[in-house]
N, C-alpha and C positions, 0 to 999 in steps of 0.2 A: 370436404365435399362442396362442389361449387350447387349455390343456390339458385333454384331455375324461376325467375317470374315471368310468366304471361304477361301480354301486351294486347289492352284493347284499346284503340283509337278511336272518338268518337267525332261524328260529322252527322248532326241534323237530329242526335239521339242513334244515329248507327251506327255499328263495327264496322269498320272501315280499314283499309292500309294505303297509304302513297308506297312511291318507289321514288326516293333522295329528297323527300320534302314535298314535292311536285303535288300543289292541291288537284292541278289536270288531269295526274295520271291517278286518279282515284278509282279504290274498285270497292265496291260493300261485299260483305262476307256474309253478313248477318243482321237484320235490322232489329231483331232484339238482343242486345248485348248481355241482356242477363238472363240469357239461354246458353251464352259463351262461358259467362262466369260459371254458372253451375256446371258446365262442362269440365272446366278446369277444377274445380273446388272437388267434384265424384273423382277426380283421377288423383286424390291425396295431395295437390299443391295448394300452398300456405299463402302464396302473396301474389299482390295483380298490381298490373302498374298500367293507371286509365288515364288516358290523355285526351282534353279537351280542344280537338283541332280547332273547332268553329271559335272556343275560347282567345286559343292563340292570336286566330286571327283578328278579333275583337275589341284585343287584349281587356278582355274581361272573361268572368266566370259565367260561363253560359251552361254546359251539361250536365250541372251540379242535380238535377233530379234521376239522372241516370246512377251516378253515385250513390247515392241514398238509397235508392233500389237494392243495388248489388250488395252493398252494406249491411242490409237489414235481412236479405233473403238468402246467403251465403255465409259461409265462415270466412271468408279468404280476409286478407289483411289487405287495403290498399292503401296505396302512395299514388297520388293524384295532380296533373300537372296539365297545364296548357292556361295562359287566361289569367296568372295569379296575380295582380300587380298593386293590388294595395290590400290595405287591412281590413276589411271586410271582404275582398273575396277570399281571404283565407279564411273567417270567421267563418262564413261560408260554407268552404271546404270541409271544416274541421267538424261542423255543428252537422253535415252530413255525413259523418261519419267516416273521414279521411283519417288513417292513422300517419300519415305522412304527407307531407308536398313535397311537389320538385316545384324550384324557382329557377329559370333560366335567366330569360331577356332582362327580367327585376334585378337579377346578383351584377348585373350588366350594365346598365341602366340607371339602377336605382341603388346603387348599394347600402345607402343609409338605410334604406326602409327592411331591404333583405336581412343585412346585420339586426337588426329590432326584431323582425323575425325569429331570427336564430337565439337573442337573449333573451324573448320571453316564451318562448316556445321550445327550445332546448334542441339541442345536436341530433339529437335520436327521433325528432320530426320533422326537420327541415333537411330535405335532399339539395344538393346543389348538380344541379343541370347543365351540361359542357355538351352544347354539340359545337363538332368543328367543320370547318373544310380548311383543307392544306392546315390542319395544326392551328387555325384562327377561328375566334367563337363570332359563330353565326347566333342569332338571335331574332322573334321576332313570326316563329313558325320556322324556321328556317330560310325565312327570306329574303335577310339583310345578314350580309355577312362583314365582318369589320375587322379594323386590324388588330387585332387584341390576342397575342400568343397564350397556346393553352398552358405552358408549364407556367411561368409567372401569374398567369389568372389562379388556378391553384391552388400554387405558393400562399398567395396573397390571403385566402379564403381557408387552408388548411391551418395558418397559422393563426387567426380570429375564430377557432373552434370548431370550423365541419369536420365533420368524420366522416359521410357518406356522397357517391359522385356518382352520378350518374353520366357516362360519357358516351356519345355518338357520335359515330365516322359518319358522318351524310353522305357519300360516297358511297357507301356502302350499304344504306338501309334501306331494305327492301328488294334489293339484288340478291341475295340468296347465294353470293359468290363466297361468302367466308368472310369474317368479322378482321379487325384491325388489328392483329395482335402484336404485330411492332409500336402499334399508338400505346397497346395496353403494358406492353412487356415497359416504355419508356414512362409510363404515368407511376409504374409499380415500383420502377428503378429510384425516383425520384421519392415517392411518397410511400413505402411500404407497409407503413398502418392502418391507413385509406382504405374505407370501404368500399370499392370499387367494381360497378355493375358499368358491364360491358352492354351497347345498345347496336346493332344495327349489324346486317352481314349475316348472321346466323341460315343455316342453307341444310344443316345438317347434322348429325348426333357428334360424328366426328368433329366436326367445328367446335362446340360445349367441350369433349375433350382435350380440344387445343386449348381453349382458355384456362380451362382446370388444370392444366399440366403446366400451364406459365403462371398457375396458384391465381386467378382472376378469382374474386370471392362470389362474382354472383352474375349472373347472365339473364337478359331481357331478349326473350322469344316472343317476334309476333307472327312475321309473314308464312316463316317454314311451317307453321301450326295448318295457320291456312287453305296453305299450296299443299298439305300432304307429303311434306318432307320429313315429319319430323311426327309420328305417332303419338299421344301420351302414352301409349302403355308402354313405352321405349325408355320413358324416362326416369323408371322406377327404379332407378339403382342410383338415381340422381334424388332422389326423394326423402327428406329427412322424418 
C-alpha cells in the first residue's frame, strides 16, 4: 500500500503552496499550519513532510518554531526540509523534534557535509531530496538549476547508503495535471529497493493509484488537499 504524506510549506510561519517553484505565484491556505497538521493527524495519517520555504531561500533554518509546535501538539511523524546546510541547522531540526531531514541543494553542493550527515545520523533520518527539471537537479529553492543528471546523482548517493528519495518533477508541482510517472517508473527501474516518495503533480485519487500500481512506495500531497481535489476521507483505504 503506497504511503500518503501531507505537505505543508511554510512562508512567514504560513501554509502556503507555489505552482513549479515560482516564490510569485504564492497563495496561503492557512496561516496557522498547526490547524493543518491536526487536520491531517484526525483523519488517521502518520507522516508530514514541512518545508521551510523562507529557509530555502535563506539557505538557513528559519520556521524551525513552526516544527516544534506541530511535534509537540500532534502525533504525525515529520521529515523537514528547506534551509538545511550545515550542522547546526540540523541540530536544530532534530532538537525540534524532526524525525527526518530532506537535504537537497547541501547533497549538491556540499556533499562532504551531507555524507557526515548520513554517517552520524543513520539512513533512516536523512532523506535525499532530487528535485529536477528536464531530468537535471535544480537546487537552491528551485531556483538554480544545473547540469547534474538525476540517475547518476542517485547512483552516486544510493551507493554511499541512502535508502530514502524524495524526488520532484518541478514541472509539475502544483499543477494538479498528474505526477511523473515515466520519471518514477525510470528511477524504480534503475534502483528498485529505493525508498521512493514521489513529489509534485498529484491532482487526484486516481493519480496516487497510478503511482501505486507502478509500486511507487510513498506519495507527497500538498496542493490537491488544498484545492479540494482530493478529500481526506477519500483516502482511507490508503491508510495504514
Amino acid at each position: 500500500m503506497i504511503e500518503i504524506i501531507p505537505a505543508i510549506d511554510l512562508i512567514e510561519g504560513k501554509c502556503v503552496r507555489l505552482s513549479q517553484g515560482d516564490y510569485s505565484q504564492k497563495k496561503i491556505y492557512n496561516e496557522n499550519p498547526l490547524e493543518v497538521a491536526k487536520m491531517f493527524a484526525d483523519a488517521g495519517i502518520r507522516r508530514l513532510h514541512l518545508v521551510d520555504l523562507d529557509g530555502a531561500k535563506a539557505q538557513h533554518i528559519l520556521n524551525q518554531h513552526v516544527l516544534e509546535t506541530i511535534v509537540k501538539k500532534t502525533s504525525l511523524i515529520v521529515d523537514f526540509g528547506g534551509g538545511l546546510k550545515s550542522d547546526d541547522d540540523l541540530r536544530i531540526a532534530f532538537e525540534c523534534g524532526a524525525s527526518m531531514i530532506t537535504g537537497g541543494s547541501v547533497a549538491v553542493k556540499n556533499p562532504p557535509v551531507f555524507m557526515s550527515w548520513l554517517d552520524k545520523y543513520g539512513a533512516d533520518k536523512i532523506i535525499l531530496g532530487a528535485d529536477v527539471k528536464k531530468e537535471k537537479i535544480a537546487v537552491g529553492g528551485w531556483i538554480e538549476t544545473t547540469e547534474i543528471e538525476l540517475i547518476p546523482f542517485l547512483k552516486n548517493y544510493i551507493q554511499n547508503g541512502i535508502s530514502k528519495i524524495i524526488c520532484t518533477d518541478i514541472s509539475k508541482d502544483g499543477m494538479l495535471l498528474g505526477p511523473a510517472t515515466h520519471l518514477y517508473k525510470k528511477i524504480l527501474s534503475n534502483f528498485p529497493d529505493v525508498y521512493l516518495i514521489a513529489s509534485g503533480g498529484v491532482g487526484s485519487l486516481q493519480d496516487v493509484e497510478k503511482l501505486q500500481d507502478i509500486d511507487v512506495p510513498a506519495v507527497i500531497i500538498g496542493k490537491a488537499f488544498y484545492e479540494g481535489k482530493i478529500a481526506l476521507n477519500e483516502l482511507s483505504r490508503f491508510l495504514r
